[in-house]
C-alpha positions, 0 to 999 in steps of 0.5 A, spaced: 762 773 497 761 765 501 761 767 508 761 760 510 768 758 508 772 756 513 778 761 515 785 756 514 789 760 519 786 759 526 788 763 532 787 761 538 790 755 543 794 750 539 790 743 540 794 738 541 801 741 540 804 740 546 801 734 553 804 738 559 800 745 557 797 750 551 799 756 550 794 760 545 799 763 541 806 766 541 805 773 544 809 778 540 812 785 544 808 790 540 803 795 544 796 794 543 795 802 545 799 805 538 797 805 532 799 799 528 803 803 521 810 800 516 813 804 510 810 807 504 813 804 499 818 811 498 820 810 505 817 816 506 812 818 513 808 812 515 801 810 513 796 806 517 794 799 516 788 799 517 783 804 517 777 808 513 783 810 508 786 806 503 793 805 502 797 809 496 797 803 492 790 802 493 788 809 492 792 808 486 789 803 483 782 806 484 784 812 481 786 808 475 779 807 474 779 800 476 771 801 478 767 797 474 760 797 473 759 789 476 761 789 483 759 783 486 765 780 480 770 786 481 769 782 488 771 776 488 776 778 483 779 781 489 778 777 493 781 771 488 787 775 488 787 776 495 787 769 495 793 767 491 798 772 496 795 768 502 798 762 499 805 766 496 805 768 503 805 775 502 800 779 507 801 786 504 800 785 497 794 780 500 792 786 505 790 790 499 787 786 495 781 785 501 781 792 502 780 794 494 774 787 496 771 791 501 770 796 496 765 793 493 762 788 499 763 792 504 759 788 509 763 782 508 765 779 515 769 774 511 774 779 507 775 783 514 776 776 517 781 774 513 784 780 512 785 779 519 788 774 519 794 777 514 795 783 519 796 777 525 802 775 521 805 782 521 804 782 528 799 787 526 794 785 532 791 792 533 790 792 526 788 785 525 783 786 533 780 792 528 778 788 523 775 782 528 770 788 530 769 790 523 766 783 521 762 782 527 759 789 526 756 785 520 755 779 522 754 778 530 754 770 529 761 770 525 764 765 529 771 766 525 772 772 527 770 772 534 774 766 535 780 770 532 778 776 537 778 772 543 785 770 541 788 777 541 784 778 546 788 773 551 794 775 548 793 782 550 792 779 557 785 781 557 782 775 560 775 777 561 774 780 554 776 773 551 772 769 555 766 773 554 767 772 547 767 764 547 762 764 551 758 769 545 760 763 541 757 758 546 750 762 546 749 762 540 753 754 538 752 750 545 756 744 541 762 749 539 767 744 541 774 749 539 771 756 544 769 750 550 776 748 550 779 755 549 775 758 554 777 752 560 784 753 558 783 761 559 779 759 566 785 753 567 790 760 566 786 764 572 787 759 577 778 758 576 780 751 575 773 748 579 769 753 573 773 750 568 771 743 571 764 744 572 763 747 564 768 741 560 763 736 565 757 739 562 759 739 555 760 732 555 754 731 559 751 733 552 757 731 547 759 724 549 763 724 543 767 730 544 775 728 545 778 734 546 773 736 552 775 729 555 781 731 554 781 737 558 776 735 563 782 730 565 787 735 565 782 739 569 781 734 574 788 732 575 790 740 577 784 740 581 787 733 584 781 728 583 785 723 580 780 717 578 775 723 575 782 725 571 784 718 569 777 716 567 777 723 562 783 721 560 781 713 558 775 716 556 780 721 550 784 715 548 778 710 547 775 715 542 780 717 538 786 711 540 791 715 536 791 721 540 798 722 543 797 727 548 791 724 551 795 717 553 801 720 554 798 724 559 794 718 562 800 715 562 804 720 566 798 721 570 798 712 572 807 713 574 805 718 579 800 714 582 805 708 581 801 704 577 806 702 572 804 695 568 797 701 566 802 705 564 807 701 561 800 698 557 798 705 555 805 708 552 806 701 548 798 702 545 800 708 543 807 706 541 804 700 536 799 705 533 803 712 532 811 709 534 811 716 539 818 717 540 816 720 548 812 714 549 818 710 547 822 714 552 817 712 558 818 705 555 825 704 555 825 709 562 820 704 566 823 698 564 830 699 565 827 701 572 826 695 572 831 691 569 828 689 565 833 690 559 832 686 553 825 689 553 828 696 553 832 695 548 828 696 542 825 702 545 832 705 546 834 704 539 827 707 536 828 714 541 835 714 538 833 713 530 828 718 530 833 723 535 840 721 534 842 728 538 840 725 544 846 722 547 843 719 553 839 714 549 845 713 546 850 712 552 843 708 556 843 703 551 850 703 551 850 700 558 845 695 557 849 692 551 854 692 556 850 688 561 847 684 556 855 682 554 853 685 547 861 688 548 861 690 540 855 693 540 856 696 546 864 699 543 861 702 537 854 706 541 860 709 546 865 710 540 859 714 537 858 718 543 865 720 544 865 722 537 861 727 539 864 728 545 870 727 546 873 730 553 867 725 555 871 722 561 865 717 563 866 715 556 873 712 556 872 710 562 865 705 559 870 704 553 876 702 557 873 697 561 870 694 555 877 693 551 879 690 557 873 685 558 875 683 551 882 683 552 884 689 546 889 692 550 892 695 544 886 701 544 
C-alpha cells in the first residue's frame, strides 16, 4: 500500500476559515471514556467498531472464502472499494472494506489512518483515536495520523497530549507549517500566548516565506499587545499571498483600532479589488459613511447588498445616502423593499413618508 498519499480528510484547526479566531474542530457530546458501538444489521446487541474482531459482515465474508492466495492485490482491492464508499459518503461500508484491507497488510498505517478519518465522521472519536495509534505503532514518522490524533486529542480537551503530538511532528519535520500553527493555537487557547509568539517567530526566522505563520504570529502579537510587531506580521502575510482575506481583514481591523483609517481603508479596498470580499466591502462603506463621504460608500453598499440581500441594514444604509444624494427614486425603491420585508417598520415609513413629501406624492 502507497503510505505517501495525502489524507483528504484533515482534522485539525481550520485554516483560513474564519479572521477572529479558529477552532480545531466541532466538538461532539460523545464520551471518550465508552466503548464507541452502533447496531448490527439485526438491530439486535451492539458490536464494537473497532477492535481485533471484525464486524458481522466482515467475518461473513472471510467465512465465504474471500481469501485469496495474492494479498498484496486482495489489498488493494479492499482498499479500491474502500475508496469508492469515502466518495459515496458512506463511512460504514467504507470502514469494512479497510478492516478486510488490514487483513491482508495488516501494517499498514495508511488504511488505519483513513479508517480513522470515517470513524471521525460517525463522531466515532474514541474509535477513530484507537485507529491513530494503531497507525503509529507501525509507522512512528506517519504524519497524518499523528496530526489526526492531536486533533482528537484537543477536542478531547486534553491539551498537553495534543501538543506533545505536534511537536513529535515538528521533531522529526522542523518546516512542518500545519503542526507549527496547530500548536501555537492550542498555546494561544491556554493563555501561553508569549510561548506562542516566541515558537511562530522562530519558525519564521527559518521559513520566511511561510504565510500562515506570519499570520499567526501577527495574531499572536496583537493578544500579546505589541501592536507594530503584529502590524509588521500581518503586512508581511498579505505581501506573500495578496489575496489572503483573513491576513488583511485582520491588518485592517488592527489599523482602525489605532486609528490609522486612510491604512486601513488601503488594505480593505486592495483586498476588495482582488477578492470583491463582502466583509472588506462592509469596512469600506462603514468608514466612508464615518466620513461622509458618501459617493464613495455607495458602490460598496450595493455590493455587501448583492452578495447578501437578507442584510437589511445595508439595505436601509443605502437607502439614506440616496437620500442624502437627492437620488429620491432610488431612495423610495430600497425602503419599499425593506418594508417588504418588514412591514410594521415604523423607522421605514417614516423614511418613506418624508420622501413622498419631498417629491410631492401625497397620494401614498
Amino acid at each position: 500500500m502507497n503510505q505517501g498519499r495525502r489524507i483528504q480528510f484533515r482534522m485539525g484547526c481550520g485554516i483560513g476559515a474564519k479572521a477572529g479566531g479558529i477552532a480545531l474542530f466541532a466538538v461532539l457530546s460523545a464520551c471518550a471514556s465508552q466503548p464507541v458501538t452502533r447496531e448490527t444489521a439485526s438491530g439486535g446487541e451492539r458490536a464494537p467498531l473497532y477492535g481485533a474482531e471484525t464486524d458481522a459482515q466482515t467475518d461473513a465474508k472471510l467465512q465465504a472464502g474471500l481469501v485469496h492466495p495474492n494479498p498484496k492485490g486482495t489489498a488493494e482491492y479492499h482498499f479500491s472499494m474502500a475508496q469508492a464508499y469515502v466518495a459515496e459518503g458512506n463511512p460504514d461500508r467504507a470502514i469494512e472494506e479497510y478492516k478486510l484491507t488490514l487483513v491482508y497488510d495488516p501494517q499498514s498505517a495508511l488504511v488505519h489512518t483513513r479508517m480513522a478519518t470515517e470513524y471521525i465522521k460517525k463522531g466515532s472519536f474514541s474509535s477513530a483515536m484507537e485507529a491513530c495509534k494503531e497507525a503509529l505503532k507501525h509507522d512512528p514518522k506517519f504524519v497524518d495520523a499523528r496530526l489526526i490524533l492531536a486533533g482528537l486529542y484537543s477536542t478531547n480537551r486534553e491539551t498537553a497530549l495534543a501538543i506533545q503530538e505536534y511537536d513529535r511532528v515538528l521533531k522529526d519535520q522542523p518546516r512542518h507549517e500545519e503542526a507549527l500553527v496547530y500548536k501555537s493555537q492550542l498555546l494561544i487557547e491556554e493563555n501561553r500566548v508569549p510561548e506562542a509568539a516566541a515558537a511562530l517567530r522562530a519558525f519564521v526566522k527559518k521559513n520566511p516565506d511561510s504565510t500562515l505563520s506570519w499570520f499567526y504570529l501577527g495574531k499572536a502579537e496583537w493578544k500579546a499587545e505589541r501592536t507594530k510587531e503584529a502590524i509588521r506580521a500581518l503586512k508581511r502575510a498579505v505581501e506573500l499571498r495578496p489575496s489572503f482575506n483573513q491576513a488583511a481583514l485582520t491588518l485592517g481591523f488592527l489599523l482602525e483600532t489605532q486609528k490609522q483609517i486612510d491604512e486601513a481603508i488601503s488594505v480593505y479596498r486592495s483586498i476588495y479589488d482582488l477578492t470583491q470580499d463582502a466583509t472588506a466591502a462592509n469596512r469600506l462603506s462603514t468608514l466612508y459613511l464615518k466620513q461622509e463621504k458618501f459617493e464613495l460608500a455607495v458602490p460598496y453598499l450595493e455590493a455587501v447588498q448583492q452578495s447578501d440581500p437578507e442584510d437589511m441594514n445595508s439595505r436601509v444604509k443605502l437607502g439614506l445616502v440616496y437620500m442624502e444624494q437627492k437620488k429620491y427614486d432610488r431612495a423610495i425603491k430600497t425602503f419599499e423593499e425593506v418594508l417588504a420585508r418588514n412591514p410594521d417598520s415604523d423607522r421605514i415609513h417614516y423614511y418613506l413618508g418624508s420622501l413622498y413629501e419631498e417629491i410631492k406624492d401625497t397620494d401614498r
